[in-house]
N, C-alpha and C positions, 0 to 999 in steps of 0.2 A: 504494500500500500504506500503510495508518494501522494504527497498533499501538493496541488497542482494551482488552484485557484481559489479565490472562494470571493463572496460577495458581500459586502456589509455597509447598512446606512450609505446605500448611494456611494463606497468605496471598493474599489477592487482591490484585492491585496495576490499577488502572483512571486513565482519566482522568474528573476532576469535571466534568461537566456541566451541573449544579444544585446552588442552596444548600440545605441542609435546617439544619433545628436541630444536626443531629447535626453535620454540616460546621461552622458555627458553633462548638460545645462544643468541639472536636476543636483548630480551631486559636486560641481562648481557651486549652486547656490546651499545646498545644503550641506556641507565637509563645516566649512565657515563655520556657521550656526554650531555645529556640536565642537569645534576645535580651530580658533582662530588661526593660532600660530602651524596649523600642519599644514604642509603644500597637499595643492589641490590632484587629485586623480588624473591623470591623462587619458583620454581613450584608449589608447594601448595597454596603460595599468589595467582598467577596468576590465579590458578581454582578457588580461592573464588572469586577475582575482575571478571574472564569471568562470572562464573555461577550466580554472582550477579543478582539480576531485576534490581538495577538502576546503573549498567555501561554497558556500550559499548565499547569492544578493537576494534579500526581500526587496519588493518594492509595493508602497502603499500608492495608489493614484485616486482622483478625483475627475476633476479636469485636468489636471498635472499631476506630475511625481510629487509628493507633501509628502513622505517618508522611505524610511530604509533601514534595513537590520540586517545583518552580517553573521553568516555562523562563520564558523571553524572546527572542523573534523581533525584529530588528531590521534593516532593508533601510536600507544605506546606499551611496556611491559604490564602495565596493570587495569590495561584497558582502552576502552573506548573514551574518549574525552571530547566533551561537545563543548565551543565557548560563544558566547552571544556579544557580538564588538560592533561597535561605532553605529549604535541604535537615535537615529535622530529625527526628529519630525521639525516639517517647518515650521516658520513660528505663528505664520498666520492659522495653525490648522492645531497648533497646539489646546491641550483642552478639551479636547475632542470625543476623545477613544481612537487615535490613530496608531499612539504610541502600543498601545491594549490589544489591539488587534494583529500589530506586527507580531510580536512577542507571543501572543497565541498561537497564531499560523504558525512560528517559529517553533513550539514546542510539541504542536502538533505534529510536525515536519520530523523533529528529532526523533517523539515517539514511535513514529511510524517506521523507524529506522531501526525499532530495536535499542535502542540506544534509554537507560535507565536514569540519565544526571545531566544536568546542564549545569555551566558554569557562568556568570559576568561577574564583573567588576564595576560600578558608580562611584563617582567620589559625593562624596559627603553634602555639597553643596546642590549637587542635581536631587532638592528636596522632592519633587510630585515624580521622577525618574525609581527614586528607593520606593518611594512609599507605594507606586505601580507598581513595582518588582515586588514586594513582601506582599502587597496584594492576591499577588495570583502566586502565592506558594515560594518563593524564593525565599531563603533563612541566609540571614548573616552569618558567616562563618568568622570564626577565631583564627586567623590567619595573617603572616605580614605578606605584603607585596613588596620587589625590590623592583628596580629600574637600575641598568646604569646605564650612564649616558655619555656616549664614548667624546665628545665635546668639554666634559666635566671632569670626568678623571680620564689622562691617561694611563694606558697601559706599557 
């Protein structure tokens, strides 16, 4: 079973298959929005991240593209590992149930995969982002995250 489409509140919520311009425009306005400081997606990126095996682009549309959610598949020694990245809705449609719906489709999508666990990360300040996620069943975990940032310390 693959979760293909589905329909809500005058929303279509589908997996990206193809880059088009529109798909371009969509996450040029939308990257901004969830992460000022990261360069934008090129078309070329975007066909390596769709045609990947282990991502999935969501896209939520309306009359436009107004969202996007990202998995990642990762097969390691102790399993299947599913992570949910760079979950952003625009800001006019913020509010909505756009955010609600990607994330659904998205776990819908995993489940259907056999797959038992899903993972994200939010920071602290995306308060109505957490309080969505712990909504629909996500628990905070006792864990650190590390970064390093090869800019910041060398090696």
């Amino acid at each position: 079973m693959s979760v293909k489409l589905i329909y809500t509140e005058n929303m279509r919520i589908y997996e990206a298959t193809i880059v088009t311009d529109a798909l371009v425009s969509a996450f040029q306005n939308l990257i901004p929005q969830l992460s000022p400081h990261s360069p934008l997606p090129s078309k070329s990126d975007l066909e390596e991240i769709i045609n990947s095996d282990n991502t999935k682009v969501f896209l939520a549309e309306k009359d436009r593209i107004i969202g996007t959610l990202t998995l990642v598949f990762t097969k390691i020694p102790t399993g299947n590992k599913v992570l949910i990245e760079d979950v952003v809705v625009d800001d006019a449609a913020k509010g909505k149930g756009v955010g609600k719906e990607l994330v659904k489709f998205a776990i819908n999508y995993v489940w259907s995969k056999g797959i038992n666990q899903i993972n994200l990360t939010s920071i602290p300040e995306r308060i109505a982002a957490n309080r969505l996620y712990q909504g629909l069943g996500f628990v905070k975990r006792d864990t650190n995250v590390y970064r390093l940032t090869k800019s910041i310390i060398p090696i």
